[in-house]
C-alpha atoms as a printed R data frame, in Angstrom:
    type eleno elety resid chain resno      x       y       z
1   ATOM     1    CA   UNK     A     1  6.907 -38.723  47.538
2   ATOM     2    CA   UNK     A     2  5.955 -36.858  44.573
3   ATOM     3    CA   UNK     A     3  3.105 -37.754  41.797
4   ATOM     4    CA   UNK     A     4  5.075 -39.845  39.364
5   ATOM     5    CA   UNK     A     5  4.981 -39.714  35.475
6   ATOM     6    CA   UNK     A     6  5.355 -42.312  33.185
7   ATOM     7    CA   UNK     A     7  5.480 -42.076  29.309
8   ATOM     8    CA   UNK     A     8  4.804 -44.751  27.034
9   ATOM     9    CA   UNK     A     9  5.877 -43.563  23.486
10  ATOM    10    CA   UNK     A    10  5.027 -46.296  20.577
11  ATOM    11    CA   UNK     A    11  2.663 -46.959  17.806
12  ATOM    12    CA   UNK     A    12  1.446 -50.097  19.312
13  ATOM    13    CA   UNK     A    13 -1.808 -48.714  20.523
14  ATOM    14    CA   UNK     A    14 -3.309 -47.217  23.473
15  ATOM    15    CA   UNK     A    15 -3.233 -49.849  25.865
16  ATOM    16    CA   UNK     A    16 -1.270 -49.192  29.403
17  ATOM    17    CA   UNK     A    17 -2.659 -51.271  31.503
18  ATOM    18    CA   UNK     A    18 -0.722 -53.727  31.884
19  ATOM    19    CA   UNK     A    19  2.683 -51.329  32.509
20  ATOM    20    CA   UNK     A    20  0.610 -49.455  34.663
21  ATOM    21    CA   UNK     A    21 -0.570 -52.211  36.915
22  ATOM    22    CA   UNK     A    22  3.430 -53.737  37.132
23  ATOM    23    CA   UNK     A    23  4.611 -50.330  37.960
24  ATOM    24    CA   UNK     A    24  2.129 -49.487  40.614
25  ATOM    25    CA   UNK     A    25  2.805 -52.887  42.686
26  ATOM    26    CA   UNK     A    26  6.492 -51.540  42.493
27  ATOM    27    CA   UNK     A    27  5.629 -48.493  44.349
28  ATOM    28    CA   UNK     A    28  3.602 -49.972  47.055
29  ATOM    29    CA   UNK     A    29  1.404 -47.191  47.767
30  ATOM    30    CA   UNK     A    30  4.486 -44.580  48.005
31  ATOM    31    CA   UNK     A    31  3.709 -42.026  45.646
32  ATOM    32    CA   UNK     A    32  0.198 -40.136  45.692
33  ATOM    33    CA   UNK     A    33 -0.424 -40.614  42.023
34  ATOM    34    CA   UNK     A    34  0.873 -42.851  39.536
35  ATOM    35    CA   UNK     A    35  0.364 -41.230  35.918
36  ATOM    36    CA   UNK     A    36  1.314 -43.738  32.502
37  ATOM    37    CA   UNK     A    37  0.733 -41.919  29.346
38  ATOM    38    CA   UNK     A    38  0.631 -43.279  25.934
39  ATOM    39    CA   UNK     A    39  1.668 -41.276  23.392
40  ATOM    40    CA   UNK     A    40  2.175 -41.832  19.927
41  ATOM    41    CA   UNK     A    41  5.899 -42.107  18.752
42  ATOM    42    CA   UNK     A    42  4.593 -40.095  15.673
43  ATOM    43    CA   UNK     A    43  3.568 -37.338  17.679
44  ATOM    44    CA   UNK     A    44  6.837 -35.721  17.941
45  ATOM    45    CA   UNK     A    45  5.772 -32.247  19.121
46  ATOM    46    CA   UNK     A    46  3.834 -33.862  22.524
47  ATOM    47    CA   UNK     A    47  6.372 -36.411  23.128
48  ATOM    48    CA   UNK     A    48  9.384 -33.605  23.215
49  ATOM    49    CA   UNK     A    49  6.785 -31.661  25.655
50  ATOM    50    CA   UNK     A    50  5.880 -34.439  27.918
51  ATOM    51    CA   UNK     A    51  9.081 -35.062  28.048
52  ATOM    52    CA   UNK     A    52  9.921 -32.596  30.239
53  ATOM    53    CA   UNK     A    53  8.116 -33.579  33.454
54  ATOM    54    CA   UNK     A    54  8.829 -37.820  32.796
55  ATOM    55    CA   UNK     A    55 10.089 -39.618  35.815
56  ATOM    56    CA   UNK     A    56 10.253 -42.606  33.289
57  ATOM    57    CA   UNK     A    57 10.000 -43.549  29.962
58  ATOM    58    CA   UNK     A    58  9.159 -47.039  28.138
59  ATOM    59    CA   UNK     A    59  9.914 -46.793  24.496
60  ATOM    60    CA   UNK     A    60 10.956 -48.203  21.465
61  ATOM    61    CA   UNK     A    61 12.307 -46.619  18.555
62  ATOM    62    CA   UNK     A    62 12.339 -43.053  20.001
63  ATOM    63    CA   UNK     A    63 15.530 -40.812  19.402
64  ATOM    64    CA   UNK     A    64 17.307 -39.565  22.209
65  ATOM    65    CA   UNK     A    65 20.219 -37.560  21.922
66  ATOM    66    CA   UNK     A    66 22.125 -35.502  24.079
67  ATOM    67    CA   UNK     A    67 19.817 -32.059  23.554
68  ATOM    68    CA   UNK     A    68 16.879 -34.037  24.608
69  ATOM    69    CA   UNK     A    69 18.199 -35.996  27.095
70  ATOM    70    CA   UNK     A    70 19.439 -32.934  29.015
71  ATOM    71    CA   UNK     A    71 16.411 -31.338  28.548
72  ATOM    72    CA   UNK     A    72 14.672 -34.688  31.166
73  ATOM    73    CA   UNK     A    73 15.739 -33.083  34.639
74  ATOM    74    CA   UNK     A    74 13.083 -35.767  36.121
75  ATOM    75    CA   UNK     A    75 13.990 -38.575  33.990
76  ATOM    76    CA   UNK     A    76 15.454 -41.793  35.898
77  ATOM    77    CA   UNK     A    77 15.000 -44.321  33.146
78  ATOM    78    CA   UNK     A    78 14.573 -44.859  29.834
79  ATOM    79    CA   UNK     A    79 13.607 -48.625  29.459
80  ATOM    80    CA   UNK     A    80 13.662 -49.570  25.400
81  ATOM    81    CA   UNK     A    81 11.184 -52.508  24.410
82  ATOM    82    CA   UNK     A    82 13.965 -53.934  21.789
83  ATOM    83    CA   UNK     A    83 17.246 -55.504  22.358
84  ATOM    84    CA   UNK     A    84 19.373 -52.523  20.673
85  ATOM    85    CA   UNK     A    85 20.013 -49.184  22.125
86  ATOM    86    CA   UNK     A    86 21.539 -47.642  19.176
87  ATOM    87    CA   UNK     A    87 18.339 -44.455  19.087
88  ATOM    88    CA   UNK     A    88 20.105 -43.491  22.474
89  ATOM    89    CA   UNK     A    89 23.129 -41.609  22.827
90  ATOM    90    CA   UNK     A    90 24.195 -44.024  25.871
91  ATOM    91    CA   UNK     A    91 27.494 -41.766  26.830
92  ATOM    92    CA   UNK     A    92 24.951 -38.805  27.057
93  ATOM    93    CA   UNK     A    93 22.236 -40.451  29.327
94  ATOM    94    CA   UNK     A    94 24.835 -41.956  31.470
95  ATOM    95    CA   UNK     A    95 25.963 -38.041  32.027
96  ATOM    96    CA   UNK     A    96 22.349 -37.256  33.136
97  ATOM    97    CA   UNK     A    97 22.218 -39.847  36.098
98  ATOM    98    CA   UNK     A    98 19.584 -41.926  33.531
99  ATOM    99    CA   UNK     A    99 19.681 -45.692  33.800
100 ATOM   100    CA   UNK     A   100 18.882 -47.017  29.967
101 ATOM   101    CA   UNK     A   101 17.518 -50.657  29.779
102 ATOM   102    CA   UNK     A   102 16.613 -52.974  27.223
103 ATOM   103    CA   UNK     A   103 15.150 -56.540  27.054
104 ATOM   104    CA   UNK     A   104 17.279 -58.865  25.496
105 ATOM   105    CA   UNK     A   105 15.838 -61.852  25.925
106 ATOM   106    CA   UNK     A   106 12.392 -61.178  25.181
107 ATOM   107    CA   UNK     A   107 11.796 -62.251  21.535
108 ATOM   108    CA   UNK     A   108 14.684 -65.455  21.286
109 ATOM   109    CA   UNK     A   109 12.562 -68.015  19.602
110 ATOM   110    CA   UNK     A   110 10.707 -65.656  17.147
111 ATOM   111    CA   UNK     A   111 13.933 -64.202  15.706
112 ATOM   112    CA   UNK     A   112 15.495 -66.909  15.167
113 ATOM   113    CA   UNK     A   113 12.669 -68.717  13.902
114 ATOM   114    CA   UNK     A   114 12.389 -65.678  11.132
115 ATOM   115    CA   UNK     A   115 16.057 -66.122  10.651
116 ATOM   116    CA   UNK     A   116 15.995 -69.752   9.115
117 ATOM   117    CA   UNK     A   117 12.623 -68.795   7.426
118 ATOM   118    CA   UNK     A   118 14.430 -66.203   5.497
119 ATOM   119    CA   UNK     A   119 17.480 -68.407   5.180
120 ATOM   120    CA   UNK     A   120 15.602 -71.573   3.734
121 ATOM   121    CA   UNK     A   121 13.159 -69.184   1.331
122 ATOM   122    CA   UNK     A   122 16.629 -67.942   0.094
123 ATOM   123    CA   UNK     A   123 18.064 -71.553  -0.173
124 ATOM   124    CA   UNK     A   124 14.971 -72.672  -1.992
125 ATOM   125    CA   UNK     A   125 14.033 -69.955  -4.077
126 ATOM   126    CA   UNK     A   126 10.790 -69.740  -2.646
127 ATOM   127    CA   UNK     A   127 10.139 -66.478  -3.263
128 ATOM   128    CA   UNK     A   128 10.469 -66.844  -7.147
129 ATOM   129    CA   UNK     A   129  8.908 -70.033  -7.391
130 ATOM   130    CA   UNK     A   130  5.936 -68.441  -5.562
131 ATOM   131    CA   UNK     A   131  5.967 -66.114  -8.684
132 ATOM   132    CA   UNK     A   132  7.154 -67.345 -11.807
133 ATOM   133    CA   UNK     A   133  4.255 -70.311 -10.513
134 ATOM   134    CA   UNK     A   134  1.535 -67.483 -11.132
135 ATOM   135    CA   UNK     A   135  3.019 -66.640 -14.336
136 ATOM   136    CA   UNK     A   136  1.992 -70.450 -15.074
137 ATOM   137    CA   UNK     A   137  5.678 -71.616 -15.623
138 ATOM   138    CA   UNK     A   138  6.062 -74.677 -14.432
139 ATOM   139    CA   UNK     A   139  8.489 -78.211 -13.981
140 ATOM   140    CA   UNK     A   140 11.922 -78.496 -13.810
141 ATOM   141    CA   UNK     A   141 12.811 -77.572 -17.018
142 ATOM   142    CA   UNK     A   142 12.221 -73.869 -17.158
143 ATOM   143    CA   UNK     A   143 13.475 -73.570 -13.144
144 ATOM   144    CA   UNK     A   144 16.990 -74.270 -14.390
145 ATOM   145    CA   UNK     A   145 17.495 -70.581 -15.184
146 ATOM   146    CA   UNK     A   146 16.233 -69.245 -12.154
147 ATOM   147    CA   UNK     A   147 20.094 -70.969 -10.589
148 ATOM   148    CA   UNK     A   148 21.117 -74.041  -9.237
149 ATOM   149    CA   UNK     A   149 19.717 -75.225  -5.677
150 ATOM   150    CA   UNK     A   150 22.062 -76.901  -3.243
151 ATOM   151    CA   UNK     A   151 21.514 -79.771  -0.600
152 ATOM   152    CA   UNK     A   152 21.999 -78.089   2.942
153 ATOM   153    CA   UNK     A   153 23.903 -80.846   4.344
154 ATOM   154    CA   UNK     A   154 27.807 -80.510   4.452
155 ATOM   155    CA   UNK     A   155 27.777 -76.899   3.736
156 ATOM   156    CA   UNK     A   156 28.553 -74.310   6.157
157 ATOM   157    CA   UNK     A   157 26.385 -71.802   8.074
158 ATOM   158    CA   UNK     A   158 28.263 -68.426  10.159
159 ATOM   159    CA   UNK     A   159 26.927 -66.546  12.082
160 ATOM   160    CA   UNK     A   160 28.373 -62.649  12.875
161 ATOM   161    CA   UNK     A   161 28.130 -62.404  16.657
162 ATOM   162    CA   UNK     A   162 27.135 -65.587  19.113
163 ATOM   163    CA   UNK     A   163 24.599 -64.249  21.778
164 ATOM   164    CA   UNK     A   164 21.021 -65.745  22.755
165 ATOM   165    CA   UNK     A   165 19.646 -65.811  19.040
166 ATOM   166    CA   UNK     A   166 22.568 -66.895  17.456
167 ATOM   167    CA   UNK     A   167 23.070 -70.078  19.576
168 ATOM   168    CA   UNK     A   168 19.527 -70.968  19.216
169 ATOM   169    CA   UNK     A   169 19.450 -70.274  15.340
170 ATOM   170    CA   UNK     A   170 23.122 -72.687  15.379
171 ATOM   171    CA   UNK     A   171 20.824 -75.166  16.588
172 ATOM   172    CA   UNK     A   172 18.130 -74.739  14.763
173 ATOM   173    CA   UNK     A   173 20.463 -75.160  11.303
174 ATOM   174    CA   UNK     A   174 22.786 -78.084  12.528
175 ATOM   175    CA   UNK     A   175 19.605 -79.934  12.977
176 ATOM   176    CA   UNK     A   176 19.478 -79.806   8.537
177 ATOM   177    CA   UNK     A   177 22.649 -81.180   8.838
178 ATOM   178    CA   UNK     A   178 24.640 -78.130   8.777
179 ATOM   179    CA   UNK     A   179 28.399 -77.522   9.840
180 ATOM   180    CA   UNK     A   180 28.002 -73.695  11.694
181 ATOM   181    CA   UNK     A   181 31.077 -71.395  12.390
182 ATOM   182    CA   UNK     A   182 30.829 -68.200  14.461
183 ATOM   183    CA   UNK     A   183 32.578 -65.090  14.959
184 ATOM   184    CA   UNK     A   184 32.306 -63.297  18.144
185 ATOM   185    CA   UNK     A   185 35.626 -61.924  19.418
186 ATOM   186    CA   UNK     A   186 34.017 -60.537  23.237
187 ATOM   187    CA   UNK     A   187 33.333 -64.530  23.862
188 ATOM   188    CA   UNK     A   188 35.716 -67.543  25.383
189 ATOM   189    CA   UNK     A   189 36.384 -70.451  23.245
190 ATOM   190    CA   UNK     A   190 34.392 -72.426  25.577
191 ATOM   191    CA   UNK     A   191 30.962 -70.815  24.557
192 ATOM   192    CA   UNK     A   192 31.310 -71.924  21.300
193 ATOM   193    CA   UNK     A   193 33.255 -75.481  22.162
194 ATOM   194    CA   UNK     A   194 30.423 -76.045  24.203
195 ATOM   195    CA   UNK     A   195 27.705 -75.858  21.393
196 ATOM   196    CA   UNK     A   196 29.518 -77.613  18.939
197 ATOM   197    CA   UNK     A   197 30.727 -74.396  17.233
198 ATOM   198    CA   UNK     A   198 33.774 -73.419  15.148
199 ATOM   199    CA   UNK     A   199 35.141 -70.784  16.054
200 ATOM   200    CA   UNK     A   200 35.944 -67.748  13.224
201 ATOM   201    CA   UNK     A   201 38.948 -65.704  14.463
202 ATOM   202    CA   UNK     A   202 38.063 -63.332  11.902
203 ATOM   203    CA   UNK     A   203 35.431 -61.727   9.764
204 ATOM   204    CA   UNK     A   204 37.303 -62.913   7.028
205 ATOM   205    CA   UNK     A   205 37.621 -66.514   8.418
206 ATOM   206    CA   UNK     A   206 34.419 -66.944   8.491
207 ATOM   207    CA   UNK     A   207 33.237 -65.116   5.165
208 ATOM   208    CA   UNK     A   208 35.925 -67.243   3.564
209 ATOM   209    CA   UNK     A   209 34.291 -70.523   4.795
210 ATOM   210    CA   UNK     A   210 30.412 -69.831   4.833
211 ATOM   211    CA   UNK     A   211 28.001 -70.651   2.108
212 ATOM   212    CA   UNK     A   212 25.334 -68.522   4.279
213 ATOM   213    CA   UNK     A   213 26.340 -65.691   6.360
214 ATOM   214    CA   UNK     A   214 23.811 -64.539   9.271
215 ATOM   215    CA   UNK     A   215 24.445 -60.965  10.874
216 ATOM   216    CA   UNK     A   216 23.170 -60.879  14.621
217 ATOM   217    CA   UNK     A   217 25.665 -58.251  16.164
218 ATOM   218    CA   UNK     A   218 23.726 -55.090  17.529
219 ATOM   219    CA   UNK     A   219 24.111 -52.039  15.865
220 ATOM   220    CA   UNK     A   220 27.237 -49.557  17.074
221 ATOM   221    CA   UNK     A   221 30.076 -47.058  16.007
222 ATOM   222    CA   UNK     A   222 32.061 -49.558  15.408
223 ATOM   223    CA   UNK     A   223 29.769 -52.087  13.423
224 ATOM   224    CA   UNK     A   224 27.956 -49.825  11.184
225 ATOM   225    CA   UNK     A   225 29.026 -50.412   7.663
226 ATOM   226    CA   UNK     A   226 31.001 -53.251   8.921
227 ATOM   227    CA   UNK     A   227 29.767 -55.946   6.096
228 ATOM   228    CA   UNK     A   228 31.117 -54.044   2.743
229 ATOM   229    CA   UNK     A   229 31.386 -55.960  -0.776
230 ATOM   230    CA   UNK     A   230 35.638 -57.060  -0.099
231 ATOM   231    CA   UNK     A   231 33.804 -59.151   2.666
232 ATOM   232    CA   UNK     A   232 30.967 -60.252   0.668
233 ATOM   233    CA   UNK     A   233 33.444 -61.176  -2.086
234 ATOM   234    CA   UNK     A   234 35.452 -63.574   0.181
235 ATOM   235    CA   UNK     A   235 31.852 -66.068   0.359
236 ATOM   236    CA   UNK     A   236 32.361 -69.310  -1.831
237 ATOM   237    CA   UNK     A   237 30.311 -68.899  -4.825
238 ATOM   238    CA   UNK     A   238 26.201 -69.025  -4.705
239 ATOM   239    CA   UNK     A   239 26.475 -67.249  -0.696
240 ATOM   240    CA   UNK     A   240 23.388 -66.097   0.940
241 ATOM   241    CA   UNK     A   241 23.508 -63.048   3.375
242 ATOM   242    CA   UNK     A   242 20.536 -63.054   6.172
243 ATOM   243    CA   UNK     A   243 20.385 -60.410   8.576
244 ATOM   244    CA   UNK     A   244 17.991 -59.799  11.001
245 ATOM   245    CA   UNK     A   245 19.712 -57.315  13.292
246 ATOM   246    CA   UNK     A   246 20.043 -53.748  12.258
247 ATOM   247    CA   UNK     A   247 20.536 -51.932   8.893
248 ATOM   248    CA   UNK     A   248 23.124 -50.266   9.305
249 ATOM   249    CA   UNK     A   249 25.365 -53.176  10.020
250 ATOM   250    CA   UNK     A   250 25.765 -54.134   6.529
251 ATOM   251    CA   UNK     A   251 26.468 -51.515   3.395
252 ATOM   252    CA   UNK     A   252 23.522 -51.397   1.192
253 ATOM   253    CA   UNK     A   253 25.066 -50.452  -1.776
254 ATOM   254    CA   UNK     A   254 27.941 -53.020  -1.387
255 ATOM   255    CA   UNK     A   255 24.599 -55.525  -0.630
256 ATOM   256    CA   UNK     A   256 22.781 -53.995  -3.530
257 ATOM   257    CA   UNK     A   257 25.788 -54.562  -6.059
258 ATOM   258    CA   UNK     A   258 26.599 -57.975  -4.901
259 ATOM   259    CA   UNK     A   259 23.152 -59.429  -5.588
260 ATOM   260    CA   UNK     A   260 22.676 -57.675  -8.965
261 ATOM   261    CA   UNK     A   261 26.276 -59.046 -10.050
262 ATOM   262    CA   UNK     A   262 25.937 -62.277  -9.043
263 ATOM   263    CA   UNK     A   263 28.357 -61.945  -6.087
264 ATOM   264    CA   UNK     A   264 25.827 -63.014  -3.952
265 ATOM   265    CA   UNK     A   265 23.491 -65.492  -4.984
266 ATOM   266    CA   UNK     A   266 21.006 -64.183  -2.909
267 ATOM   267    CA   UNK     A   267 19.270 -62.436   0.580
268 ATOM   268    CA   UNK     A   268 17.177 -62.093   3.147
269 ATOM   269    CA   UNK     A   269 16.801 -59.212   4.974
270 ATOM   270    CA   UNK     A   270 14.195 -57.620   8.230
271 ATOM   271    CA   UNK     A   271 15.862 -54.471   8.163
272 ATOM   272    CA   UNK     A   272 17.044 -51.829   5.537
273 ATOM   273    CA   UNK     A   273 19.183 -48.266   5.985
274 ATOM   274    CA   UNK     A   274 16.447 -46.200   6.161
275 ATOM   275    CA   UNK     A   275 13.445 -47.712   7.733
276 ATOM   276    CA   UNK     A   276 11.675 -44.389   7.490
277 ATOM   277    CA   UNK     A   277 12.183 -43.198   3.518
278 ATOM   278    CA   UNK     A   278 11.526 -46.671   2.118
279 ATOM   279    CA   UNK     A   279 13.434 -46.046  -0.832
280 ATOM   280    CA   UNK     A   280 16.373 -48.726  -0.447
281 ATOM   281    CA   UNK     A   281 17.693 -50.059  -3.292
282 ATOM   282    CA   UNK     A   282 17.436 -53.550  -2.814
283 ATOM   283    CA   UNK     A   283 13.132 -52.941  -3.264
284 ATOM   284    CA   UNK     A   284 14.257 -53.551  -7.197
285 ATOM   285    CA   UNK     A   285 16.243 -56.737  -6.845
286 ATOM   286    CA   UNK     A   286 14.321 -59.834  -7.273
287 ATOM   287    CA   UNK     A   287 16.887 -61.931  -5.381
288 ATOM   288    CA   UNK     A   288 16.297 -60.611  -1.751
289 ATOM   289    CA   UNK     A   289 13.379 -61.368   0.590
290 ATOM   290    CA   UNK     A   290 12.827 -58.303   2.497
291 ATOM   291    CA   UNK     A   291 10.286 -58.129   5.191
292 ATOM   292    CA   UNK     A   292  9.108 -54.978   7.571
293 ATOM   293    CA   UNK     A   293 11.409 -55.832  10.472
294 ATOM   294    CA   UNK     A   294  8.882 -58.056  11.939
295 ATOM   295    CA   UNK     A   295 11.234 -60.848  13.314
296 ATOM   296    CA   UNK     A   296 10.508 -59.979  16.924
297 ATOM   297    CA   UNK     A   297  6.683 -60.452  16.697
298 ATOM   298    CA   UNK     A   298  4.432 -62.979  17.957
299 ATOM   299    CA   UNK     A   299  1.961 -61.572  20.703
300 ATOM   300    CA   UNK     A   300  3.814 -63.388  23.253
301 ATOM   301    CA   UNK     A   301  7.294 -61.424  22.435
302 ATOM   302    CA   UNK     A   302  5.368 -58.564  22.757
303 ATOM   303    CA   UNK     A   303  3.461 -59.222  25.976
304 ATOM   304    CA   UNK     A   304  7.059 -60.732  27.878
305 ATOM   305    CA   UNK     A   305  8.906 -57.404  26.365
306 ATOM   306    CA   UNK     A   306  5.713 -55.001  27.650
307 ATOM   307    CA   UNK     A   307  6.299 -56.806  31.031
308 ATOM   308    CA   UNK     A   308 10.391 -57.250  31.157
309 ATOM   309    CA   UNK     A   309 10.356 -53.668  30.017
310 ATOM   310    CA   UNK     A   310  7.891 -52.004  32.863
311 ATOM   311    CA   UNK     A   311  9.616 -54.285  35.450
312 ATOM   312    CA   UNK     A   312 12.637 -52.253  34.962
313 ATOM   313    CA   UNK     A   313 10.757 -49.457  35.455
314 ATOM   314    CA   UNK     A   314  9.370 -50.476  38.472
315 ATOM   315    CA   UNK     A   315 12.757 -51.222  39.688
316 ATOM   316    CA   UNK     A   316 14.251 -47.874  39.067
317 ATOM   317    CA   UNK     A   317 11.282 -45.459  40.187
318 ATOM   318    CA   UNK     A   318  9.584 -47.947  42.813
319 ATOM   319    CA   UNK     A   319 11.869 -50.594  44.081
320 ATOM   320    CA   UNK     A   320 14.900 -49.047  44.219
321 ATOM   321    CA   UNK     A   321 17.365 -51.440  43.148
322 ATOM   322    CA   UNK     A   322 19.582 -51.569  39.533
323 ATOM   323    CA   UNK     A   323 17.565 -52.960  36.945
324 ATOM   324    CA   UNK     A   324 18.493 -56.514  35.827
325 ATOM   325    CA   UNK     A   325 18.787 -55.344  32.112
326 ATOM   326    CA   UNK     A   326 20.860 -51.883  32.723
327 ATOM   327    CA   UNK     A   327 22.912 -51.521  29.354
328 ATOM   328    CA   UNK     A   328 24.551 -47.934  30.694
329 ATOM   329    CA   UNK     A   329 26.206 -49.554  33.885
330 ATOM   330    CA   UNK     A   330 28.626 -47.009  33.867
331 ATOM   331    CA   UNK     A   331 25.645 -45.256  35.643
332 ATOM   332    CA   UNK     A   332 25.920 -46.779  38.704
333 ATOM   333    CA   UNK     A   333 26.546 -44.372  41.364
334 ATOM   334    CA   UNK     A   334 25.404 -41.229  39.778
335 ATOM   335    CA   UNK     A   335 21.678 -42.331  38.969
336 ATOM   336    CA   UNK     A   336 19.323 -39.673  39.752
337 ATOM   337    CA   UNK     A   337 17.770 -42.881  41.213
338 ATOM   338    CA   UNK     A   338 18.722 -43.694  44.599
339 ATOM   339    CA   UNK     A   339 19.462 -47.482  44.002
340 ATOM   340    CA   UNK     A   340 20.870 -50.452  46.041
């Protein structure tokens, strides 16, 4: 068996050891040399070079489209440390015999956690308080004009999509007394029976019956632009939009123009367009909470997704066998991988 190559492309720092010691056990002594590299994502002129010669690669926000991809005549697997895919062209790597994995269970608890952080700051104007308080305003009197604050018991919470964080961030609001309604048109009606869960049979169903709207579908063709201002208009006065998923999912000049009209009382967001230019316009609103898409972090997310992430790894290039977390499945049978 030939030396084998491993890239690890991130700005997390130059620590490997930890894929590197996962990866070897996989291998069991059968290749000479085991080689993990760190690179830094930014470094985009020595990641497209050691490209070239990866038998694997553990990344997260890389790009990889079908140039580069064809370009990887040693590349087996590409195993993404985040729950979307969308930075690889999945139809393209499938055509190259590479198996693409994520880890989407890895960071559960923390984003939905963030998700009713952003949704109660909204709810209770913490933000503003936080500010107009160091401008030495203060008592009831002069927070009238800031806008009315609601109870959150009786109202309605929906959620766009009902995976692993929605159902745990359902249960996190019906515990404030919440009713919660869910889209999700890929699931039975049992899933959501069985948490207690209206279901939504449309986008505008559920728009038309949520007082806060939280966006956890991934990121794809057919999602992206999929929340647009008719939607937004179809929330009962005073809505709240949360989304923690991806950008691109929502329209951010429909978002923009429904929180400076008043269409939307107000937001929180972990994600913008453009998380590279930094010049959305929702930076000049004073009604949205935005923070640096930091929802998945605690240092035990990131230690489960280093390991969940290099176990795939170890599966494809030392093991043998189809990764548990294989998003491209239409792979199977023409991996460059011999797999079981």
């Amino acid at each position: 068996m030939e030396d084998i190559k491993i890239l690890v492309i991130n700005d997390e720092g130059e620590d490997v050891q930890l894929e590197r010691d996962i990866i070897s056990q996989s291998l069991q002594g059968k290749a000479p040399t085991l080689r993990v590299k760190y690179i830094p994502a930014k470094d985009s002129a020595t990641v497209e070079k050691e490209l070239l010669e990866a038998d694997g690669v553990i990344t997260v926000y890389t790009n990889f489209d079908r140039k580069t991809l064809k370009k990887m005549k040693k590349c087996k697997i590409i195993a993404t440390q985040t729950i979307g895919t969308n930075t690889i062209d999945l139809n393209a790597a499938t055509d190259e015999g590479i198996c693409v994995t994520n880890v989407p269970d890895y960071c559960v608890e923390e984003v939905a956690t963030h998700t009713v952080t952003l949704a109660l700051s909204c709810v209770r104007r913490v933000s503003t308080f936080n500010r107009i308080s160091r401008e030495k305003i203060w008592g009831i009197d002069d927070i009238y004009k800031y806008g009315k604050i609601h109870r959150l018991q009786g109202r309605t919470f929906g959620l766009v999509s009902f995976g692993n964080i929605a159902k745990r961030v359902a249960e996190l609001m019906a515990g404030f007394g919440m009713k919660i309604m869910a889209f999700d048109p890929y699931l039975d009606d049992a899933v959501f029976e069985s948490c207690g869960v209206k279901r939504a049979l449309t986008l505008d169903e559920l728009f038309s019956n949520c007082n806060i709207i939280s966006i956890h579908t991934p990121l794809t063709p057919n999602t992206e632009g999929m929340i647009d201002i008719e939607l937004i208009k179809k929330m009962p006065e005073g809505g709240i939009l949360i989304n923690t998923s991806r950008g691109g999912i929502v329209k951010e000049e429909d978002l923009y123009i429904a929180l400076k009209e008043g269409i939307l009382d107000s937001a929180g967001v972990d994600v913008i367009h453009d998380e590279n230019e930094f010049e959305s316009p929702l930076y000049d609103l004073n009604n949205v909470i935005i923070t640096p898409h930091i929802a998945y972090y605690s240092e035990e997310s990131l230690k489960e997704c280093r390991i969940k992430a290099a176990e795939q790894v170890g599966d494809v290039i030392g093991r043998g066998i189809t990764p548990k977390y294989l998003v491209n499945k239409e792979v199977k049978g023409k991996t460059k991988a011999k797999l079981s």
